[in-house]
PAVEX-592779 format. One line per 10 residues: their letters; for each residue y negated, x negated, z negated of N, C-alpha, C. Coordinates in steps of 0.001 Angstrom, whole numbers, plus 500000, padded with zeros to 6 digits. Each point is the difference from the previous one (the first is absolute). Layout:
a) Y:X:Z:Y:X:Z:Y:X:Z; ...
END
This chain:
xxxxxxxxxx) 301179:337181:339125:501034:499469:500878:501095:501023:500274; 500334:500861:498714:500970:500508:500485:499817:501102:500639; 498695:500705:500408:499079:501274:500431:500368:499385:501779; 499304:498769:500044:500072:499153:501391:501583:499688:501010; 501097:500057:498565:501514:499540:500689:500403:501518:500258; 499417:501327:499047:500448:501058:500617:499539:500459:501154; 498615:499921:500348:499964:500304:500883:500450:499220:501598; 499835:498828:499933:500922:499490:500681:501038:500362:500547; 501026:500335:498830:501248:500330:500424:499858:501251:500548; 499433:501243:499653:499587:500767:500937:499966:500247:501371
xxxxxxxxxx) 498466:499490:500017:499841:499373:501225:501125:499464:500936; 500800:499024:499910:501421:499394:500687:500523:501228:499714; 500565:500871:499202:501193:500733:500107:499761:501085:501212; 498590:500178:499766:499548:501166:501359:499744:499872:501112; 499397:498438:500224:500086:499420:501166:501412:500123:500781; 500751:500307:499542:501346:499421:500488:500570:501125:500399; 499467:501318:499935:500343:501434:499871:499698:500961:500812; 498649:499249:499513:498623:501119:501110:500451:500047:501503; 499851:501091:500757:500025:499377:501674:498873:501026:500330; 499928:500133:501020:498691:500455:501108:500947:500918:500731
xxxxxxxxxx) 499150:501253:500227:500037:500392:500940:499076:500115:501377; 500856:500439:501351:499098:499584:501199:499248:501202:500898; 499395:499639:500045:499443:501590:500628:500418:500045:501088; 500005:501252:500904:500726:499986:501517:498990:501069:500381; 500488:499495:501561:499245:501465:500692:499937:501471:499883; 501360:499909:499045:500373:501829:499648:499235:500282:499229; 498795:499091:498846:499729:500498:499002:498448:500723:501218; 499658:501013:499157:498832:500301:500118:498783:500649:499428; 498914:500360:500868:499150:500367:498587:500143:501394:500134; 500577:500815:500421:500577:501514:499591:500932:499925:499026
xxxxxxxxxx) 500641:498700:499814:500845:500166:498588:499736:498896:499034; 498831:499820:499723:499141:499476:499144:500729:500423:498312; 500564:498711:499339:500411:500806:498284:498953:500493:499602; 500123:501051:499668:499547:501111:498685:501131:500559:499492; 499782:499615:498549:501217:500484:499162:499380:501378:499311; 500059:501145:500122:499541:500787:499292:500667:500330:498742; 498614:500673:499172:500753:499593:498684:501406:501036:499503; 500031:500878:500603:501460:500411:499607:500983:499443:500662; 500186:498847:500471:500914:499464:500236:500743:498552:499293; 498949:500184:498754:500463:498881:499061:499132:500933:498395
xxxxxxxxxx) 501203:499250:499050:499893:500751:498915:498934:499773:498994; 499495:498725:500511:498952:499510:499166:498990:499254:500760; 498556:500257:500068:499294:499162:500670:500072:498679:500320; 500106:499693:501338:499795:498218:499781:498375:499727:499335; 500380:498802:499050:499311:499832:498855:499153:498804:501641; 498321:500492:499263:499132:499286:500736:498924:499091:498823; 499293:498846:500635:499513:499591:499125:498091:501130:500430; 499436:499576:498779:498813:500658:500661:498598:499900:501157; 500671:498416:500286:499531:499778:501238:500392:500360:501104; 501386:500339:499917:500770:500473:501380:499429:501760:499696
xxxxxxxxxx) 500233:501242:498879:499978:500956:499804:498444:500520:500486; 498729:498922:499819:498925:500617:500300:499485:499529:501071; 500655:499796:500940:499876:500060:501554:498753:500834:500368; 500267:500766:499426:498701:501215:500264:499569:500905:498348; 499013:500325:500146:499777:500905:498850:500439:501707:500286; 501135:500030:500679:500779:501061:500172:500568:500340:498958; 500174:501039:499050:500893:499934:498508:499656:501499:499838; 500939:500330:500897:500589:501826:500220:500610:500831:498408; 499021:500850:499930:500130:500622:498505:499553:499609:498468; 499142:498700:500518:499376:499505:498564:498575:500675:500355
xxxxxxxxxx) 499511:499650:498243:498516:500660:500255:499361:498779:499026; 498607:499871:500211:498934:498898:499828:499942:500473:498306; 500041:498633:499346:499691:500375:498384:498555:499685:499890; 499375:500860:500027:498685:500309:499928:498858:498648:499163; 499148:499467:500730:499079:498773:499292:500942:498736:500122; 501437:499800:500708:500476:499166:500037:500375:499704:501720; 500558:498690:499725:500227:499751:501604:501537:500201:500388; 500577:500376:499154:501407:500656:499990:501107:501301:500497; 500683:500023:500475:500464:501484:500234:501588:500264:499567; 500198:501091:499591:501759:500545:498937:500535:500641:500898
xxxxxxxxxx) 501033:500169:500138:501337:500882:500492:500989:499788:498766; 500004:501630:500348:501440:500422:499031:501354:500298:500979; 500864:499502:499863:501685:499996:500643:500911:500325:499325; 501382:499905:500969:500904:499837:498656:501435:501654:501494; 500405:500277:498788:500698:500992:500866:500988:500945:498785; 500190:501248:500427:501000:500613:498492:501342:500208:501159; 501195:499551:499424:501429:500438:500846:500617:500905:498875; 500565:500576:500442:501569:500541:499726:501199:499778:500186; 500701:499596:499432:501379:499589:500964:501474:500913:499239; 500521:500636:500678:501387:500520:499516:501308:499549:500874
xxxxxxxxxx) 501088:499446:498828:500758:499337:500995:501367:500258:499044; 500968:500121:500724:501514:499810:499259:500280:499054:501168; 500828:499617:498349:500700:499008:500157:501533:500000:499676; 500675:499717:501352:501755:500307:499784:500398:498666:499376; 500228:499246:499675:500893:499191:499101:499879:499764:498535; 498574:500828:499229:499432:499415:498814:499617:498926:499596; 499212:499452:501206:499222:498106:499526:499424:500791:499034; 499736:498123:498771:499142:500751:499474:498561:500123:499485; 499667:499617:500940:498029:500096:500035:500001:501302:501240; 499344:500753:499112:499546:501484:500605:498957:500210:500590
xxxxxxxxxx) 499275:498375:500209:498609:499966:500873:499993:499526:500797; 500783:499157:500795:500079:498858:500377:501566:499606:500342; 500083:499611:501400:501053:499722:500695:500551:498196:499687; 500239:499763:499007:500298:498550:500014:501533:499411:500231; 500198:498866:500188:501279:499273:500537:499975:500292:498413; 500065:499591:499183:500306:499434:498518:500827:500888:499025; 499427:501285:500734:499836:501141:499080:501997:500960:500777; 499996:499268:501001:501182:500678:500307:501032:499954:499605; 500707:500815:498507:501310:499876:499519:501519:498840:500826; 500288:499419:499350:501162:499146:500429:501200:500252:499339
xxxxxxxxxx) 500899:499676:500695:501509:500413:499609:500087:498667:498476; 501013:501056:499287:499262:499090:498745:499179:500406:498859; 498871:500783:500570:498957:500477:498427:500118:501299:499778; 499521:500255:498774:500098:501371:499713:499366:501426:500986; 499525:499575:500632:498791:501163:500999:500415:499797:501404; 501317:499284:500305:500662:499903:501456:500822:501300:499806; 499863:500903:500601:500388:501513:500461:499257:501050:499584; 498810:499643:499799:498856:500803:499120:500030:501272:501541; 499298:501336:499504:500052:500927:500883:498911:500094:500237; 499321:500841:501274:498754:499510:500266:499159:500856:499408
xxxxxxxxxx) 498573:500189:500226:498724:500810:499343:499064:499748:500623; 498870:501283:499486:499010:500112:500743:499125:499381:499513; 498346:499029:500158:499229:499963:498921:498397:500079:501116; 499191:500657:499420:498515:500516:500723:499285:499269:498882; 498713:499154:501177:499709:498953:499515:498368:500187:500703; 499199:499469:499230:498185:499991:500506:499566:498584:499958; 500558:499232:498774:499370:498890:499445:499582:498424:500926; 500662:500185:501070:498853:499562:501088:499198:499709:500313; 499280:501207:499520:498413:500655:500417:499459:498714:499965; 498718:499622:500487:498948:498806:499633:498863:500018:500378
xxxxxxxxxx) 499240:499589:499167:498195:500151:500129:499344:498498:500514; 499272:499784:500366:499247:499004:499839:498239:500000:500286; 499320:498932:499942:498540:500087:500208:499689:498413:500569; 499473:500523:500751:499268:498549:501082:498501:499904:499783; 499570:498903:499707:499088:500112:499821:499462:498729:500575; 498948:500198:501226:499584:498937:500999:498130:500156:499667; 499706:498281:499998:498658:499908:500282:499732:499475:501759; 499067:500855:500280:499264:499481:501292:498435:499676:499994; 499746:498632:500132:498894:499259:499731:499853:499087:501179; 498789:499808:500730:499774:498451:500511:499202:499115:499359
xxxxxxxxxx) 500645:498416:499798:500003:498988:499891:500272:500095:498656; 501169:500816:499743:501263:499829:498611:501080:500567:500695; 500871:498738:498987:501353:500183:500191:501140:500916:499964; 500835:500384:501255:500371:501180:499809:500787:500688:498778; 500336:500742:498956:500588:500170:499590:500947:501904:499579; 501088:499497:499816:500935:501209:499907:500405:500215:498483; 500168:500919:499376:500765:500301:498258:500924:501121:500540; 501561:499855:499778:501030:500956:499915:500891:499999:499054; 500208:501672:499974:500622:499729:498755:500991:501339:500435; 501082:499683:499946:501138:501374:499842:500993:500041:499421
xxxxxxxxxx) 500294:501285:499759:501628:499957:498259:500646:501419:500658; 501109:500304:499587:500730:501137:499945:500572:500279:498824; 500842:500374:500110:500795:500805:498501:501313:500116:500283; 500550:498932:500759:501605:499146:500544:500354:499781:498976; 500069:500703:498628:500478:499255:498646:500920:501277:499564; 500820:499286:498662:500359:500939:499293:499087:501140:499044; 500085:501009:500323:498901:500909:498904:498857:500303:501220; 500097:499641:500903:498917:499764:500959:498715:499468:499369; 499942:498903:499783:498874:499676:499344:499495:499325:501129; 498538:499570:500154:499535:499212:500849:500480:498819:499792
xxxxxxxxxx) 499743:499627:500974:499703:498228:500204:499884:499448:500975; 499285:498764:500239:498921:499546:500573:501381:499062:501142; 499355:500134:501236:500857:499385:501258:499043:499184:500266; 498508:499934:500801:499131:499010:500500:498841:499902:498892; 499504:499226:499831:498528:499791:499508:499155:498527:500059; 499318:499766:501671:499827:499149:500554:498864:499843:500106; 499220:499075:500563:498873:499373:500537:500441:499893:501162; 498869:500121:500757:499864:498893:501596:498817:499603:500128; 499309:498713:499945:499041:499578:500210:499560:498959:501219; 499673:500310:501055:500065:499066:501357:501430:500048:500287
xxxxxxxxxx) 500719:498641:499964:501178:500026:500600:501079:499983:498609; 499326:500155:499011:501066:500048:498750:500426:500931:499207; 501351:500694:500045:500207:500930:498999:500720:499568:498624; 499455:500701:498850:500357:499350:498566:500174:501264:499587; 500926:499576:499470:500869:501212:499110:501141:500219:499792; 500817:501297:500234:501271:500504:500135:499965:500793:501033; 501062:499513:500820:500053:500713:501038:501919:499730:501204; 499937:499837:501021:500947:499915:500724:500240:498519:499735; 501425:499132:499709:499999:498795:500403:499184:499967:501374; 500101:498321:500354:499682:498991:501170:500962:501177:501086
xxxxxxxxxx) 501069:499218:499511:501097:500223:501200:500940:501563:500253; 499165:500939:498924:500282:501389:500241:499623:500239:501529; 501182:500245:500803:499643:500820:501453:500117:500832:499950; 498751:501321:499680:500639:501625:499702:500159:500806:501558; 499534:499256:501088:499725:500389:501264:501731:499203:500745; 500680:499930:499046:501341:499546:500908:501396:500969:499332; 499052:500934:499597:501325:501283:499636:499176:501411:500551; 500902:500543:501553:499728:501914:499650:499861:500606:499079; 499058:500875:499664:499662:501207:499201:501237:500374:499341; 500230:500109:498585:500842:500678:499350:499634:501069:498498
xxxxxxxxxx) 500960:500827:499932:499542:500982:499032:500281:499488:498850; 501174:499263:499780:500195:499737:498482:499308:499375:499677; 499562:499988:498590:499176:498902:499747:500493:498379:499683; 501544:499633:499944:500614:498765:500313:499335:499380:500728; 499802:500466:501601:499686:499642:501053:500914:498801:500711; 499322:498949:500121:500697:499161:500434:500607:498844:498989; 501188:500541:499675:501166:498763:499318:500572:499037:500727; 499640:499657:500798:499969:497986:500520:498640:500026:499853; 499104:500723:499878:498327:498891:499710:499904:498993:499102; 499622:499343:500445:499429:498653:499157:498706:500561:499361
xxxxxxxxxx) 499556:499690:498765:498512:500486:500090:499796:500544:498661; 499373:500765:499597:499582:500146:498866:498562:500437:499615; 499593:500217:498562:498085:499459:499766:500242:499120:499486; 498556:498908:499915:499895:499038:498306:498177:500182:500184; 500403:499154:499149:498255:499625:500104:499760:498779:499876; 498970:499632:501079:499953:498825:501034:498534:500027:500141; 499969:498351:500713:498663:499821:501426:500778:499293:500651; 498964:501168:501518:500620:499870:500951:498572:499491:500817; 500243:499062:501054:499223:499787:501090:500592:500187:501409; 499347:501189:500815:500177:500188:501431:499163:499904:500854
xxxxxxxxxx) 499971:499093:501106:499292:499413:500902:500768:500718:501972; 498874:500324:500153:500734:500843:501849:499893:498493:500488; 500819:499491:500368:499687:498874:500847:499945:500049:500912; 500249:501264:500572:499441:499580:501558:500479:502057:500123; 499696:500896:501474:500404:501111:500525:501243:500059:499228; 501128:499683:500180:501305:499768:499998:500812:498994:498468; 499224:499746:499623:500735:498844:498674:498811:500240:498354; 500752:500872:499583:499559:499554:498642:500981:499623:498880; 499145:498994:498939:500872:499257:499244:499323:500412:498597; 501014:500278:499703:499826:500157:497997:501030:499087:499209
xxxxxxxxxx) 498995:499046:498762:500508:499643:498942:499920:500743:498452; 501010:499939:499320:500254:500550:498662:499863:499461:498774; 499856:500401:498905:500239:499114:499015:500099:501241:499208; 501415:500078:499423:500647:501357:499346:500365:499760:498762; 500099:501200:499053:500688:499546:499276:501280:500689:499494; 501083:499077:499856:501643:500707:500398:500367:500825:498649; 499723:501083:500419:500334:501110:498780:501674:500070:500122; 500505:499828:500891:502029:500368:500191:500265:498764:499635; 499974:499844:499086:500857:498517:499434:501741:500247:499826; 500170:501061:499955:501208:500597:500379:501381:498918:499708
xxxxxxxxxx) 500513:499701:498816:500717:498790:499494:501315:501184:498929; 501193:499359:500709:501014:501380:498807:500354:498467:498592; 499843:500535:499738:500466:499314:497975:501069:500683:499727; 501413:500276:500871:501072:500577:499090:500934:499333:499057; 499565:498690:499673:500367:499417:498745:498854:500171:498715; 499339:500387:500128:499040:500263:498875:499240:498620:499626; 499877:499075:500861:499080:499016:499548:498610:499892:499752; 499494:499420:498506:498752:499557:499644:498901:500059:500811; 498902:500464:500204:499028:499726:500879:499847:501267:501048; 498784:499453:500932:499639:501483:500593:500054:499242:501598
xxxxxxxxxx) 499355:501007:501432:499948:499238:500886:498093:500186:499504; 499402:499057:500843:499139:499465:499677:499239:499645:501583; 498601:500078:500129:499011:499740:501115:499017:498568:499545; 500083:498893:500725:498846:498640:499810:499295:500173:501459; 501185:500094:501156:498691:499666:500947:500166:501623:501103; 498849:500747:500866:499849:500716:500542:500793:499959:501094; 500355:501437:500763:500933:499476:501415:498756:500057:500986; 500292:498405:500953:498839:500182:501341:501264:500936:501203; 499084:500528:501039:500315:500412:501050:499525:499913:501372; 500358:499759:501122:499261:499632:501121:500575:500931:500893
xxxxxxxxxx) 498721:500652:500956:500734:500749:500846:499050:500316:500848; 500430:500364:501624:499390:499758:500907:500326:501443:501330; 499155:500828:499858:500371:500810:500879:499567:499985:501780; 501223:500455:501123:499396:499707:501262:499831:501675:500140; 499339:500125:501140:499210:501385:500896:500128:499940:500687; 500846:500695:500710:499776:499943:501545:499738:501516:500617; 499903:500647:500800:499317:501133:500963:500919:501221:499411; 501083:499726:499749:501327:501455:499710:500904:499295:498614; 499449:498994:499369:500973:499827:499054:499294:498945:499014; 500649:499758:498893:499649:499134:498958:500974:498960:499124
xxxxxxxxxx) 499790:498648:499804:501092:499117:499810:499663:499862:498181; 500598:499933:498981:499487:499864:498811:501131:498520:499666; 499557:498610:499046:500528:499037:500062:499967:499829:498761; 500564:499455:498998:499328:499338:498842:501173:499453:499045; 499528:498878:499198:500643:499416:498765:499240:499981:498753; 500628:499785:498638:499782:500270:498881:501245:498565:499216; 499099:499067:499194:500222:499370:498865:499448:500349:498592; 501409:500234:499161:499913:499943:498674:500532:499180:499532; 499667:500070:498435:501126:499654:499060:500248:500652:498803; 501616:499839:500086:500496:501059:499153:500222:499344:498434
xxxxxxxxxx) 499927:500346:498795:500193:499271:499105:500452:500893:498799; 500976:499428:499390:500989:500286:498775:499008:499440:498810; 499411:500667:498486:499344:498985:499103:500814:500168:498630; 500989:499212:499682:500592:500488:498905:499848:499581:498514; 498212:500011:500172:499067:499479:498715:501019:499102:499176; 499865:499913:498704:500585:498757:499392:501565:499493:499569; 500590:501640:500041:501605:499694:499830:500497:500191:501470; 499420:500684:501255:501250:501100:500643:499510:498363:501410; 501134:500186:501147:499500:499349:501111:498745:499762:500825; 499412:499451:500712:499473:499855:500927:499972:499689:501388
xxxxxxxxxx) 499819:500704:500962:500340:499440:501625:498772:500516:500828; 500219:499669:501078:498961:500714:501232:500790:499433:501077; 499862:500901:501740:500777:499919:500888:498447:500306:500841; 500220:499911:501440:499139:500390:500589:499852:501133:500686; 499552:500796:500570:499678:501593:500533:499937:499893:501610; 500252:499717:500666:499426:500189:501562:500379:501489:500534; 499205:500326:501083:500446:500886:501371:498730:499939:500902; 500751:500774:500844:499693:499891:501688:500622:501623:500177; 498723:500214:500884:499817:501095:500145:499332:500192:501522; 500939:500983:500932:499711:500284:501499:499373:501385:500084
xxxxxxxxxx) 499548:500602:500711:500143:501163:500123:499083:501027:501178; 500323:500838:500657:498893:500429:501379:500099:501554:500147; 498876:500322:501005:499907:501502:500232:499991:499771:501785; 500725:500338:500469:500062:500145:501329:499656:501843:500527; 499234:500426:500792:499628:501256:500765:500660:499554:501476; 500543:501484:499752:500282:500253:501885:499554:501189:500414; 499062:499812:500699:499204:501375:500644:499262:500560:498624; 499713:501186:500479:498948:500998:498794:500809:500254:499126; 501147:500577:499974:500977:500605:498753:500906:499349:499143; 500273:498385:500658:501359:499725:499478:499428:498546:499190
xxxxxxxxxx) 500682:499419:499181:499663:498631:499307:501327:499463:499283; 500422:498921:499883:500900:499863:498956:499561:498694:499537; 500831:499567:498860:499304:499145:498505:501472:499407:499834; 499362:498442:499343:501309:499612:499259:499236:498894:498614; 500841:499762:499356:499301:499185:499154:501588:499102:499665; 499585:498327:499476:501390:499416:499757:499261:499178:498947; 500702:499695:499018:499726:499177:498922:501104:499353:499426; 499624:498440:499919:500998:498929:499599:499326:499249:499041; 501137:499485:499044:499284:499430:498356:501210:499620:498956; 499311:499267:498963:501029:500176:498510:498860:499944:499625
xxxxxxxxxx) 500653:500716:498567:499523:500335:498614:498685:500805:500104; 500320:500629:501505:498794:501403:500396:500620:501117:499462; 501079:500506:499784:500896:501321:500670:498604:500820:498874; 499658:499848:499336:499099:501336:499140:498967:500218:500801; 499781:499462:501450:498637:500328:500565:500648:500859:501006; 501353:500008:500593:500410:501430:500310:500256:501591:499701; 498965:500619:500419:500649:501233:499558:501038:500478:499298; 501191:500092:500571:501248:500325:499663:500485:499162:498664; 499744:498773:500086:500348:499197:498819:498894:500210:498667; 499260:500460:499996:498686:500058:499293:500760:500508:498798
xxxxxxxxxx) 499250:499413:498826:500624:500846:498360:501176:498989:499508; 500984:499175:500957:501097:499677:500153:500647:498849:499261; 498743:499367:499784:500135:498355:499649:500598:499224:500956; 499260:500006:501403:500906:499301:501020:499729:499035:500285; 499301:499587:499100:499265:498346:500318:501097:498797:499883; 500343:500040:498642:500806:499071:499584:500352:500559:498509; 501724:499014:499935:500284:500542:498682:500290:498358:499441; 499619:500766:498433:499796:498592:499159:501953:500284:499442; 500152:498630:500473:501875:500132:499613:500166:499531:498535; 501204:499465:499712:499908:500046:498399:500165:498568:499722
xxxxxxxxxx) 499876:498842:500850:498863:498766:499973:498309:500248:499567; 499321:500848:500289:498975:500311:499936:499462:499149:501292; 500837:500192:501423:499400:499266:501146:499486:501213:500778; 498918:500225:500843:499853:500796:501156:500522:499780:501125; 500694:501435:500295:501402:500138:500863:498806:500770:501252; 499595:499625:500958:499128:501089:500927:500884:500343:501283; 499519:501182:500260:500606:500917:500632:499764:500165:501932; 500348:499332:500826:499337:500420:501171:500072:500991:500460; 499376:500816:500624:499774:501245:500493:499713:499873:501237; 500090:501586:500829:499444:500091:501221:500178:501363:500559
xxxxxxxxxx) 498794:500391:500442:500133:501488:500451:498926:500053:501141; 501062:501273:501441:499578:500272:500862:499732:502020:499773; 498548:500069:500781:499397:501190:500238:499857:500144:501660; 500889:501701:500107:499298:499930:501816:499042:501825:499624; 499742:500215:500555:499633:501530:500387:499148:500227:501508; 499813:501194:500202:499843:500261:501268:499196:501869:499707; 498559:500301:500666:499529:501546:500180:500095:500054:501171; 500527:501662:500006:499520:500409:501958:499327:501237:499565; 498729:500362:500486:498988:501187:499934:500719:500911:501140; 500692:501258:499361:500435:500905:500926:499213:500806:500518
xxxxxxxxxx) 498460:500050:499346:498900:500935:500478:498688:498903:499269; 498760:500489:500334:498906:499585:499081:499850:500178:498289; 501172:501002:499884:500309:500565:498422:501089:499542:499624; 500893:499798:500537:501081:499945:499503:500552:498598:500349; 500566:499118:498966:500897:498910:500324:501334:499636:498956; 500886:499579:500436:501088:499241:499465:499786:498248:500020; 500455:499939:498331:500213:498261:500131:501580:499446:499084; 500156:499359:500116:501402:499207:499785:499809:498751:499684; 500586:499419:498718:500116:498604:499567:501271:499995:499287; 500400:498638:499918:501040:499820:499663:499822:498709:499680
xxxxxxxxxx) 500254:499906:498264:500130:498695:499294:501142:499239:499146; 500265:498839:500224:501232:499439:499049:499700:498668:499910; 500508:499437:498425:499505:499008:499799:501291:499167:498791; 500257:498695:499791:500627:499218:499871:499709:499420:498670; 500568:499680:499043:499303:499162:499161:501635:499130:499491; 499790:498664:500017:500921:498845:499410:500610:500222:498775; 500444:500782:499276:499999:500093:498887:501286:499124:499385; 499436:498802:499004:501045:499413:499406:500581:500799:499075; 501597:499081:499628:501013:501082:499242:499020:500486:498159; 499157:499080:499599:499764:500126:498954:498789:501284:499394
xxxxxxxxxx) 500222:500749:501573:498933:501280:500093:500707:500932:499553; 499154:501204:499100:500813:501261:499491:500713:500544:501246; 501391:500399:499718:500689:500276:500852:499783:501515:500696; 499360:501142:499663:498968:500831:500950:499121:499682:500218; 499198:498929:499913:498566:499740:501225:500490:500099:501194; 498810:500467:500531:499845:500347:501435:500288:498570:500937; 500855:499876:500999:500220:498743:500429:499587:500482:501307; 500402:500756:500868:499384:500346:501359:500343:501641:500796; 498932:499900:500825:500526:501895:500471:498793:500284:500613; 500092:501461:500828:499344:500439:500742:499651:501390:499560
xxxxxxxxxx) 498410:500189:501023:499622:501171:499320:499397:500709:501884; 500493:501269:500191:499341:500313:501099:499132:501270:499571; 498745:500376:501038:499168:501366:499998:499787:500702:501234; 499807:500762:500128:499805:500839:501102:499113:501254:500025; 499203:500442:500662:498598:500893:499898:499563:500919:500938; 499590:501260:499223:499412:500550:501404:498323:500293:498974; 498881:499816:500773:499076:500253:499407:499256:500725:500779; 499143:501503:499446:499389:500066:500900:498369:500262:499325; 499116:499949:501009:498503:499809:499482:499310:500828:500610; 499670:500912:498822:499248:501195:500485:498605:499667:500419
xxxxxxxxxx) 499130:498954:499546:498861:499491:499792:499849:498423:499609; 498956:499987:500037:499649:498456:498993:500225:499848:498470; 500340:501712:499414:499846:499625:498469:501234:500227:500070; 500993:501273:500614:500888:500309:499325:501028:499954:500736; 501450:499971:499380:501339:499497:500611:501211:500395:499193; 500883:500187:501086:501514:500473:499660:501112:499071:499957; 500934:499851:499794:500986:499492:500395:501445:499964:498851; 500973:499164:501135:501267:500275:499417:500761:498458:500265; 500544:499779:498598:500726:498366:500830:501703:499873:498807; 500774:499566:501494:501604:499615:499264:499680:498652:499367
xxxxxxxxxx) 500587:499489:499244:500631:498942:499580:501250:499593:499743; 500476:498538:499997:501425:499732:499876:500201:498631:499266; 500298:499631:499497:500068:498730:499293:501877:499287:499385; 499864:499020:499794:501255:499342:499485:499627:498826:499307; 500843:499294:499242:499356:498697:499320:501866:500083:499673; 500077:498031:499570:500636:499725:499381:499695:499428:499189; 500436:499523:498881:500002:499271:498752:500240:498506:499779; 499692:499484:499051:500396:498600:499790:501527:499988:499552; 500837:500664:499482:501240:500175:499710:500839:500765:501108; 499097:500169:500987:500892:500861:501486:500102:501137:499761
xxxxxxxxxx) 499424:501028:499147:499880:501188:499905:499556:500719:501226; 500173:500963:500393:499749:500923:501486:499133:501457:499407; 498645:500213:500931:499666:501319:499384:499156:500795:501255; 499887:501050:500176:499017:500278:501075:499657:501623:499838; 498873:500416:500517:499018:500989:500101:499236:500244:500324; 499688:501427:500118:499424:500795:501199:498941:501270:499103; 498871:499525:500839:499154:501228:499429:499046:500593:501287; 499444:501146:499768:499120:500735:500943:498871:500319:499034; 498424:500062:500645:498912:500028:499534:499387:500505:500562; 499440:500735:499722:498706:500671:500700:498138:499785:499379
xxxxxx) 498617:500096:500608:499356:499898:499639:498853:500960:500170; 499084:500229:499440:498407:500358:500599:499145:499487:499216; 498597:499613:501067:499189:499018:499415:499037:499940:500885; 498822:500301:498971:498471:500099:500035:499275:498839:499898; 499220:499352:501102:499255:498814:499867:498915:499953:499986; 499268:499376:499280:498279:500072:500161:499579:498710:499639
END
C-alpha cells in the first residue's frame, strides 16, 4: 500500500508540472537534435534497448567463442589552476568550501595546486544475439579521492528496458548544464548516483518515460545536539520522469518521493518527515553553433541532492526535542555554448541556490549563494583538448556570514 500511495503521489505531483512543448514551422529537419558528445559531460545514460539500435559499437572488439563485444574508455586530464581567495578544496570549485567572514581561513592567500586525479577508465561490455535479450555491463571509477585512490562512480546493468545498478539518479539532467572544466560542475544540479531499478519505455518519437526505485544514500540530517540514534533508511526513494523531443531542443520533467527518518534505537528520539522534489529542466539549439540549458529544482528535505549543498546535512536538522526540522530548498541552473570555429567553443553557466535554513542549524552552514564559470575550449581532435575557465562564487551562511571567490583553471585531456 504504501509502494501504491507513493507512487501516486508522484504521479499527481508531476502531472501538475509537466507541460508540452509545440512544434512550429521554424523547426526543421536541417536542425534535427544531435547532441554531440562533447557537449555534455557525461553520456546520456541509455537503456540497452534504446543503445543497440544497431550493432554499431565503434572501438570494441569480439571476445572470441562468445556472442559478446568490450571497449575500453575512460579519459586521463590534467588540470592546473590557482586559486585567488584560498577556498579550501584544491580540486574542486564548491559553494561550501568558500571561506566566510567569521572562520579561521576567511583571508587565506591564494595558491597554486596541479591536479590529474580525474583521470577515468571504464569497460563496456555489450552482448549482440538474436532472439536474446539485449544486454549491457558498465563499469567506471576514477581516483577523485584523497591519496588518489580509486573508486568506483557507475557499475550497472541494462537489460531490455532496465538498468540495475549504480549509476545517474532518475532525475539527474546532465544534458541541462554547458561543458565545464572544474570538476564541481554544476552546483544547482539536482542529481547524484545511487543504486537503483530503473524502467525506461520511448513512448512514442518524442516522449519517453522512466520510473525509479532508488536507494537514498544523502540522508543528510545535522544532530548538533548530540542526540541518541542514527538517521536511518525503511523505505526506497521512487522517481517519475518524463522526457519531451522536439527537432532543436529537449524538455526533461520529473518528481521524486522519500522518506526521511530519525531512529533513536532504545534511549535517543524517533521521527520521520517526508522528502519531495520537482525537477524542470531543457536544452534548447539555435542554429549549428549556439544552445543554451537551464535546469530548476523545487523540494524539502532534498537540499543533499544538490550539488552545492552536498556533504552539508541539508536535509533536515534533528532539534533538541528530538523532532525533524526539514529544510526547503531550491535551485536555478542557466548556461549557454557558442562554437567560434569547428574547434573551438566557449560555454557559460551560472548557478545559485536557496536552502530554508531554520535557526537551530550550525551557524556556518551553507544557507544560499552563487557559483559562476566561464570557458574557452579548444579541440584539436576527437581525443584531445585544451582549455581555460574563470570562476566566481559567493555563499552566505546560516548566521549571515558573507564570503566569496575566484579561481582560474586550466586543462588538457586525452579521450579514448
Amino acid at each position: 500500500m504504501m509502494l501504491k500511495y507513493y507512487f501516486f503521489n508522484i504521479a499527481l505531483i508531476l502531472s501538475s508540472t509537466a507541460f508540452a512543448q509545440i512544434e512550429t514551422s521554424k523547426d526543421s529537419t536541417q536542425n534535427q537534435l544531435v547532441i554531440p558528445d562533447k557537449d555534455v559531460k557525461e553520456d546520456i545514460l541509455k537503456t540497452a534497448s534504446e543503445a543497440f539500435s544497431s550493432t554499431d559499437f565503434p572501438g570494441s572488439w569480439p571476445m572470441f567463442g562468445t556472442d559478446l563485444r568490450l571497449k575500453l574508455g575512460g579519459y586521463v586530464k590534467a588540470d592546473f589552476l590557482y586559486d585567488l581567495d584560498g577556498t579550501t578544496d584544491k580540486s574542486q570549485f564548491l559553494l561550501s568550501t568558500i571561506p566566510v567572514r567569521g572562520e579561521p581561513e576567511y583571508g587565506n592567500e591564494g595558491y597554486i595546486s596541479f591536479i590529474a586525479k580525474e583521470t577515468r577508465v571504464n569497460i563496456d561490455l555489450r552482448r549482440f544475439a538474436e532472439n536474446k535479450i539485449p544486454l549491457q555491463l558498465f563499469i567506471e571509477g576514477d581516483f577523485f579521492t584523497d591519496g588518489n585512490r580509486f573508486r568506483l562512480r557507475h557499475a550497472y546493468i541494462t537489460a531490455g528496458d532496465f538498468i540495475i545498478g549504480q549509476t545517474w539518479t532518475t532525475l539527474s539532467f546532465l544534458g541541462s548544464m554547458a561543458a565545464m572544466i572544474d570538476f564541481a560542475a554544476g552546483d544547482a544540479l539536482f542529481g547524484g548516483r545511487s543504486v537503483q531499478i530503473r524502467y525506461q519505455n520511448q513512448l512514442s518519437e518524442k516522449v519517453k518515460l522512466a520510473v525509479g526505485v532508488e536507494y537514498l544514500s544523502s540522508l543528510g540530517i545535522e544532530n548538533s545536539n548530540n542526540l541518541e540514534g542514527q538517521a536511518n533508511v525503511q523505505l526506497p526513494l521512487l522517481a517519475l520522469r518524463m522526457d519531451y523531443k522536439w527537432k532543436t531542443g529537449i524538455l526533461w520533467t520529473g518528481a521524486s518521493l522519500a522518506q526521511l527518518r530519525w531512529d533513536g534505537g532504545p534511549a535517543g528520539p524517533s521521527d520521520q518527515t517526508v522528502q519531495w522534489a520537482l525537477v524542470i529542466a531543457g536544452r534548447q539549439y539555435i542554429g549549428d553553433n549556439n544552445y543554451f540549458t537551464f535546469n530548476f529544482n523545487y523540494g524539502d528535505a532534498y537540499g543533499e541532492n544538490i550539488i552545492a549543498f552536498a556533504g552539508s546535512n541539508a536535509n533536515a536538522v534533528l532539534n533538541a526535542e528530538g523532532k525533524l526540522e526539514s529544510m526547503l530548498a531550491k535551485s536555478i541552473m542557466a548556461g549557454f555554448m557558442h562554437r567560434w570555429t569547428p574547434k573551438l567553443e566557449s560555454n557559460f553557466n551560472y548557478a545559485y541556490g536557496w536552502l530554508d535554513s531554520p535557526d537551530s542549524r550550525a551557524p556556518f552552514s551553507l544557507k544560499r549563494g552563487g557559483v559562476g564559470h566561464a570557458n574557452l575550449i579548444y579541440q584539436f581532435d576527437k581525443n584531445f583538448s585544451i582549455g581555460a575557465e574563470y570562476m566566481w562564487g559567493e555563499q552566505r551562511t546560516t548566521n549571515d556570514a558573507y564570503g566569496a571567490a575566484h579561481r582560474i583553471q586550466t586543462m588538457a585531456k586525452f579521450e579514448f
